[in-house]
N, C-alpha and C positions, 0 to 999 in steps of 0.2 A: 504494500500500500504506500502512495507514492506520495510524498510531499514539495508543494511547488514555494519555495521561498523564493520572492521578485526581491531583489535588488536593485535599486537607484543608482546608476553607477554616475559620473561625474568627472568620472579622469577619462572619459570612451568622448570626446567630441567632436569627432571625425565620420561617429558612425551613433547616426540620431535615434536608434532601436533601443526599447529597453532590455537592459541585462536581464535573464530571467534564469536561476538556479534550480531546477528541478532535483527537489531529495528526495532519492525512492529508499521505500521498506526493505532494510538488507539483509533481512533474514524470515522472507515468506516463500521459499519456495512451491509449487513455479510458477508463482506470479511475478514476486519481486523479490529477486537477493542478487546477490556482488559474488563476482569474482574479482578481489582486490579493489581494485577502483570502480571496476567496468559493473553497472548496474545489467545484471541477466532476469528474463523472464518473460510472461506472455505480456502482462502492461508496457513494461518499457519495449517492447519490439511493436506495438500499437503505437505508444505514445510518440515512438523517434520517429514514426512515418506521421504520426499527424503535426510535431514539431515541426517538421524539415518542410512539411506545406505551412506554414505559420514564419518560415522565416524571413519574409520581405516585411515581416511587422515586428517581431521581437527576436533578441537572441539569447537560446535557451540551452542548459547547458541539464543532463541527468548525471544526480550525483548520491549515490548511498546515505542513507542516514537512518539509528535505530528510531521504530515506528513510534514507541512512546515518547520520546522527543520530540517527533514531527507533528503528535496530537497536542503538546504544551503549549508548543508553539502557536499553534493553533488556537488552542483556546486563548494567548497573549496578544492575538494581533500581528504577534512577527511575522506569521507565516501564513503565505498569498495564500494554498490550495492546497489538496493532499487527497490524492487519489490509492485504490479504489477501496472507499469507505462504503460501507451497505447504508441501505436507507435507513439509519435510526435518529430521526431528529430528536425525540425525545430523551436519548442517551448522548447525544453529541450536541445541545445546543447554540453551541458555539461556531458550527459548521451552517454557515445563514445561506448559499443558494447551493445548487448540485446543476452539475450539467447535466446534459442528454445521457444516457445509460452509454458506456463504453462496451461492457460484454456482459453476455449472459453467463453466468456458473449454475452449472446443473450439480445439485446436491442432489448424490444419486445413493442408492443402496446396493451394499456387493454383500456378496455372501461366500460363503466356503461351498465347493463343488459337492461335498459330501452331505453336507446338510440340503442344497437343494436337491441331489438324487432322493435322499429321506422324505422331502416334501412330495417328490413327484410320485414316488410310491404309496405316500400316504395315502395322496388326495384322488389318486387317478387321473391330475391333468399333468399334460406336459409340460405347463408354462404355470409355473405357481401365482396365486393372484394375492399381488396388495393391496392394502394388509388381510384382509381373513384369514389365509392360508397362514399366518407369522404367527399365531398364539403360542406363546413358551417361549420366542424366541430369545436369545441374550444378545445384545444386540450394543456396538462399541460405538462410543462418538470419542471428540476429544473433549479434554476440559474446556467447560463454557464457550462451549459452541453454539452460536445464537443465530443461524442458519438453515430452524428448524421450527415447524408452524404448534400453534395450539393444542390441534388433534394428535401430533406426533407425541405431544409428551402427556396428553388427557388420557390417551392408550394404558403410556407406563402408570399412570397413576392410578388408575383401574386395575393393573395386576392383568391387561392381557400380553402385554411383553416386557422385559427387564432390559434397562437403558444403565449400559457400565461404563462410568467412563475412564479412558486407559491413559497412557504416558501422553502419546499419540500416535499417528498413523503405522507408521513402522511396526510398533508392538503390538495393534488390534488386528492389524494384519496377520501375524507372528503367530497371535491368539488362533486365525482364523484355519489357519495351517495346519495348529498342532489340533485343533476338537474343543478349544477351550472355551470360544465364542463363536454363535453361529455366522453373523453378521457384521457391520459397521455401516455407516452415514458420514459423510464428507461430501465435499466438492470434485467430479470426479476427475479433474486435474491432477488433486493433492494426490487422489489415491492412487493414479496411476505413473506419477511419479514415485510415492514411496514405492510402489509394486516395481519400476524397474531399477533404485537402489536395490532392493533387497537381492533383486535377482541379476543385480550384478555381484554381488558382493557372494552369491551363491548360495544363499541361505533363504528363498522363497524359489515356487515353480508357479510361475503363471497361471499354469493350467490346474492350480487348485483354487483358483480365487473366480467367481463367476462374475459379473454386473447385473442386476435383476433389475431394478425400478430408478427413476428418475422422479426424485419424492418433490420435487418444485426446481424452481429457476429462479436465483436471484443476482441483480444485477451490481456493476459497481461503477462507480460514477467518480467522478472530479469533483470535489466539493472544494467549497470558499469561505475562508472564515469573514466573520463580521466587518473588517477593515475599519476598528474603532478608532486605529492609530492612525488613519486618513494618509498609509502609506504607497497605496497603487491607485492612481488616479486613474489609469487606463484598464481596472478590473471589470466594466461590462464591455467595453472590447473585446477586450480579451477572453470573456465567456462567450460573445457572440462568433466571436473568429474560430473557436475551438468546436462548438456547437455545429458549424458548418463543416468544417473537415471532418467531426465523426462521422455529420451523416453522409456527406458524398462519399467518402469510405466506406460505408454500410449499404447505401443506394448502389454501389460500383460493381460489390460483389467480392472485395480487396479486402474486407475488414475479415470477411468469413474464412477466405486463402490462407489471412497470414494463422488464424485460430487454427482451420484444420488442419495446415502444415506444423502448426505448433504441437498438435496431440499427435502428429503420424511420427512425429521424434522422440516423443513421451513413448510411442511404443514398439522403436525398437533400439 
C-alpha cells in the first residue's frame, strides 16, 4: 500500500513540474514491497505506467516506505496520498477523497485437495457448493483481516464453521498440506504467491492446494489525506489527471494485461 508524499521542491527552476515522491508499502507482498530500493509488485507496475502518462504535468518518483509510517503521515497532513487503502472511511478518517478503484482483489477460498475429494464424496456433487457444503469446516484467515463481509463471520459465530486465525499465509497453507486445516481466505494474489515461495523452497506441492470460491471482490484505491497543512495546491488536479489515466487504462484493455500477466508469473 503505497504512499504519495508531494514535495514543493524550489531548487528545480528550470523544470516548472511538481516534484512528486511516491512511498510505497515495503513489505506487502505482491502488491507492494522492495527489493533494496526498487519498489516490486502489482501497484507499483500499475502505478509507473499511469505515472509515466502523468509526466508532462508532475514529476514522480516511487520510493519504499514502512506502511504504518505512510498512514501517520497521513493522518499529519504530510503526506499527499497513499495507495491501495480499502474503502474504510470510518477506520481511516483522515483519508478525505479516494480515486476511481485501481484493481479489483478477489478474496477467494482455497482448500486442501483432500478435504474437497471428502466433500465430493460426501455430498455426491462434483463441485462443492458455498457455503452449505462447509459445515465443520476449520477454516484459516490471517490476523485481522478485515476483507471479509458480515455473513462470513455471522457463520463462525453460529458454530456452522470455525475461523482460526494462523501466523499467516505461509503457515495456513502449511496447515493445509499436512490435514491440520481444511481451508483459508485471503486475497488470491497473497495466496498464490505464498503457494509458489513455498514450493520453491520445496516444502509445499501445488497440487495439494485446490481454489474453490471467490467469497467477494474488493477494491483498492488512491486515497488523499485532508490537506489541512494547505501543502498541494494542485491536489484536484492531480486526482482529476490520475482519474483519467486509470480509466483509459481500464477502457484500453492495458490495465487487465499488465494484472493477468502479473498472476501468469505468480504461477510459474
Amino acid at each position: 500500500m503505497l504512499l504519495i508524499l508531494l514535495m514543493i521542491s524550489s531548487g528545480s527552476r528550470s523544470d516548472p513540474r511538481p516534484e512528486v515522491i511516491i512511498i510505497a508499502d515495503d513489505d506487502y507482498p505482491p502488491f507492494s514491497y522492495r527489493d533494496g530500493l526498487r519498489p516490486l509488485g502489482i501497484y507499483p507496475r500499475i502505478l509507473n505506467r499511469v505515472f509515466y502518462r502523468m509526466r508532462e504535468q508532475y514529476r514522480i518518483e516511487i520510493r519504499p516506505l514502512p506502511w504504518r509510517r505512510g498512514l501517520i503521515m497521513m493522518a499529519e497532513g504530510t503526506g499527499f496520498a497513499i495507495f491501495p487503502p480499502y474503502y474504510f472511511p470510518d477506520k481511516r478518517p483522515y483519508l478525505e477523497k479516494y480515486s476511481v478503484p485501481i484493481m479489483a482483489e478477489r478474496v477467494t477460498l482455497f482448500c486442501s485437495k483432500k478435504y474437497i475429494e471428502g466433500l465430493k464424496h460426501r455430498t455426491g456433487r462434483f463441485k462443492p457448493v458455498w457455503p452449505s457444503d462447509f459445515g465443520g469446516a476449520v477454516i484459516g484467515i490471517n490476523p485481522g483481516y478485515l476483507l471479509l463481509g458480515e455473513d462470513f463471520w455471522k457463520r463462525h459465530r453460529e458454530g456452522f464453521y470455525v475461523i482460526e486465525e494462523g501466523i499467516n499465509n505461509q503457515k495456513n497453507l502449511l496447515k493445509l498440506a499436512s490435514g491440520r486445516m481444511d481451508c483459508l481466505v485471503n486475497s488470491r494474489m497473497s495466496v498464490l504467491w505464498d503457494i509458489q515461495q513455498l514450493k520453491n523452497a520445496s516444502k509445499l506441492s501445488v497440487a495439494d492446494i485446490v481454489q474453490v470460491h471467490v467469497l467477494k471482490e474488493q477494491h483498492g484505491y488512491l486515497a488523499f489525506s485532508k490537506n489541512s497543512l494547505m501543502r498541494y495546491p494542485f491536489r484536484e488536479d492531480f486526482i482529476t489527471q490520475f482519474n483519467i489515466e486509470i480509466k483509459q487504462l481500464s477502457d484500453s484493455g492495458e490495465l487487465q494485461k499488465l494484472i493477468d500477466d502479473f498472476e501468469k508469473e505468480l504461477l510459474f
